[in-house]
C-alpha positions as CSV (number, residue, x, y, z in Angstrom):
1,X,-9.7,217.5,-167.9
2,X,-10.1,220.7,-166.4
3,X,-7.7,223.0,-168.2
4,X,-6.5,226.2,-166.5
5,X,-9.0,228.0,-164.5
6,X,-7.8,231.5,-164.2
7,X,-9.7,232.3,-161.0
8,X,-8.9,229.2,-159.5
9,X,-5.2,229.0,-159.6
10,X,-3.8,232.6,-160.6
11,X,-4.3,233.7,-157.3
12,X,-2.1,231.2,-155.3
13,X,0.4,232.0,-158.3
14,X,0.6,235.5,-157.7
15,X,0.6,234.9,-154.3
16,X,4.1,232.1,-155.0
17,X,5.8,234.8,-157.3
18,X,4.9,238.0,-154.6
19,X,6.3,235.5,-151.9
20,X,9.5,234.7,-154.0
21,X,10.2,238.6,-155.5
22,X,10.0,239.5,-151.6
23,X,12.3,237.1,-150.4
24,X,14.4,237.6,-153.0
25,X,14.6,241.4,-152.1
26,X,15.5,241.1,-148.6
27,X,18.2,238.3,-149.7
28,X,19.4,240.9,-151.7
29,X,19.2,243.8,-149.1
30,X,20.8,241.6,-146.8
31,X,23.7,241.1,-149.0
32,X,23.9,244.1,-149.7
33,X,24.1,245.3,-145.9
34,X,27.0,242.5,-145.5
35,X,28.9,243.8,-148.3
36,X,28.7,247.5,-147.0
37,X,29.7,246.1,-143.7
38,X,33.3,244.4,-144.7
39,X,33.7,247.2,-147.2
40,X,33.2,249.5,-143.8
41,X,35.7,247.5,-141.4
42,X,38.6,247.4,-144.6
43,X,37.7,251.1,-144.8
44,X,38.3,251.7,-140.8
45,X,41.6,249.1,-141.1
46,X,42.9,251.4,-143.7
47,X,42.5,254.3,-141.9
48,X,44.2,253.1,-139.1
49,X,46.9,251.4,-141.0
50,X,47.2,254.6,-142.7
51,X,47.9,256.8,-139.0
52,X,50.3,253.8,-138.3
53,X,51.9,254.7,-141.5
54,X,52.2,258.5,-140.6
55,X,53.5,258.2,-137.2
56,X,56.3,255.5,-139.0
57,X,57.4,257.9,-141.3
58,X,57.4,260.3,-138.6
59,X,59.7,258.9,-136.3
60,X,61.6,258.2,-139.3
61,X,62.3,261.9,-140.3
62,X,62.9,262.4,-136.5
63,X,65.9,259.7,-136.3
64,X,66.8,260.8,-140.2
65,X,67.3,264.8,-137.9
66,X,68.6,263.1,-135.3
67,X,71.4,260.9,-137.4
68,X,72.2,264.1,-138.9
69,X,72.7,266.2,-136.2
70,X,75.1,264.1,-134.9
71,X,76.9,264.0,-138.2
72,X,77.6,267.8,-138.0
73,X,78.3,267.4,-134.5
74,X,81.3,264.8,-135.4
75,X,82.1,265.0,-139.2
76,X,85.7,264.0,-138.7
77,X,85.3,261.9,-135.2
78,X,88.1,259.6,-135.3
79,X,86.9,255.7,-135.9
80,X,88.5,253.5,-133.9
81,X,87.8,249.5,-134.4
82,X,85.4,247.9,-131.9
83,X,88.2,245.6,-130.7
84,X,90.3,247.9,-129.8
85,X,88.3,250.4,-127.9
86,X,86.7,247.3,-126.3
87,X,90.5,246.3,-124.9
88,X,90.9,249.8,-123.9
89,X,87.8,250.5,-122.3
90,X,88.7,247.1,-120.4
91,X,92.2,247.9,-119.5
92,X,90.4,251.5,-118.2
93,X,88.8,249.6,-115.6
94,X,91.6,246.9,-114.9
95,X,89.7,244.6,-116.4
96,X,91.6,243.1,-119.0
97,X,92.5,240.1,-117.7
98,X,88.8,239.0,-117.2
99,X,88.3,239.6,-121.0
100,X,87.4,235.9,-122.0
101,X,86.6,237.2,-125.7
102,X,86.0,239.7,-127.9
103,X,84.4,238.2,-131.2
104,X,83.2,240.4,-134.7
105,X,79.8,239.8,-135.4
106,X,78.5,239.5,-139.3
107,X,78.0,243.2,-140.5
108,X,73.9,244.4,-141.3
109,X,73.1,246.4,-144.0
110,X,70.2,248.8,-143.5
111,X,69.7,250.9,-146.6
112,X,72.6,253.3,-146.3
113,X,73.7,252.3,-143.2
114,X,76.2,249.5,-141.9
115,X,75.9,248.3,-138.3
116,X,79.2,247.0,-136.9
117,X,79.1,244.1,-134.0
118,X,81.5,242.7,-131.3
119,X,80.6,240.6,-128.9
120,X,82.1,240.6,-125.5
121,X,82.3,238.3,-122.8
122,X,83.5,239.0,-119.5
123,X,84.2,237.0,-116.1
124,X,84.6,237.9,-112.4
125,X,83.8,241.3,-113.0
126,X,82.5,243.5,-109.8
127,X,79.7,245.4,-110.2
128,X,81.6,249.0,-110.2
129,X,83.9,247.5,-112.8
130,X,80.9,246.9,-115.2
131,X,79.0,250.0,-114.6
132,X,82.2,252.1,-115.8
133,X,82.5,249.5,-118.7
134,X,78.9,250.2,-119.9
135,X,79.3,254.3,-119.7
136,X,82.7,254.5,-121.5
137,X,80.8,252.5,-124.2
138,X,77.7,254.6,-124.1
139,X,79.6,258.0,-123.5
140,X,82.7,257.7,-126.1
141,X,82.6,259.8,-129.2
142,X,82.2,256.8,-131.6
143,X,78.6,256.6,-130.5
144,X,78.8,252.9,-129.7
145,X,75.3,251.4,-128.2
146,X,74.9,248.5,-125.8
147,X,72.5,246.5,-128.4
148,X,72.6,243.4,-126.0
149,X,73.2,243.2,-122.5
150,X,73.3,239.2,-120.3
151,X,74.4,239.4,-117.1
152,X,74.5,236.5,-114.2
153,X,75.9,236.5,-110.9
154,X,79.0,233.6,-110.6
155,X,77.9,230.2,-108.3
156,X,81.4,230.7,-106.2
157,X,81.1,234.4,-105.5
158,X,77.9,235.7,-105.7
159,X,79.5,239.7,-105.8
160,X,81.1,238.7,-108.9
161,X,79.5,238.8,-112.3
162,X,79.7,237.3,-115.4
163,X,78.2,239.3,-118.7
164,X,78.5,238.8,-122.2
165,X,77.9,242.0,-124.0
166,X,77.1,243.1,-127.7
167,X,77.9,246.2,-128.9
168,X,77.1,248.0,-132.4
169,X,77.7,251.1,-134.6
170,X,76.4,252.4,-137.2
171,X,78.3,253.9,-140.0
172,X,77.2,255.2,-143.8
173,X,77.9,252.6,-146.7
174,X,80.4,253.8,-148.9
């Protein structure tokens, strides 16, 4: 029984433990370089999440100017209902009879805002007729915006059209 010959076999054994320390180290180094790569792409995401974030709140303060503007322009502009200034702007054009409905859509909150909705359907309409339509609504002082526009040309008479409309307004919450 040989017992432990120290030139023998501590060689080898440095040789093992050298081999494992160094493989070890560039295990860790390469983890290291991983980690410092994801931490490096959530820094760049953030950054860019963070412009996004800026030009948000930007356009925000713009429409927040522009909403208020508007309000000084108009602080006591009559408000009619949808309904009716939808049968009047209808009747403007001598279109009423091809009115097929007029119906109130579910009210939105948005913070301190209230959208109103009515949608519109109407039949037979010529294309003059529906132009008009579409610039009383967008050119009334009640500041009424075309939020959904269909339109298709009828089977029987192709210079007639039929459109179904949706139009909204925006007003504070009291």
């Amino acid at each position: 029984m040989g017992g432990f010959n120290q030139e023998k076999h501590l060689k080898p054994l440095l040789a093992v433990i050298l081999a494992v320390l160094l493989l070890g180290g560039v295990l860790l180094y390469s983890s290291y370089q991983q980690n410092l790569q994801r931490l490096d792409r959530k820094i760049t995401a953030a950054r860019k999440e963070r412009v996004q974030l800026k030009k948000s709140l930007q356009e925000y303060r713009q429409l927040e100017n522009r909403l208020r503007r508007i309000k000084q322009k108009n602080p006591n502009a009559p408000r009619t209902n949808l309904i009716s200034t939808v049968e009047n702007a209808s009747q403007q054009i001598s279109a009423r009879s091809q009115l097929i409905y007029v119906r109130p859509q579910p009210d939105k909150i948005r913070d301190d805002l209230v959208e109103e909705g009515v949608e519109i359907k109407l039949e037979k309409l010529k294309l003059h007729q529906l132009v008009e339509l579409l610039y009383q609504f967008e050119n009334n002082n009640q500041h009424i915006k075309v939020s959904q526009l269909r339109i298709r040309t009828r089977f029987d008479n192709p210079q007639q059209l039929d459109t179904s409309i949706i139009l909204s307004r925006f007003n504070e919450e009291h």
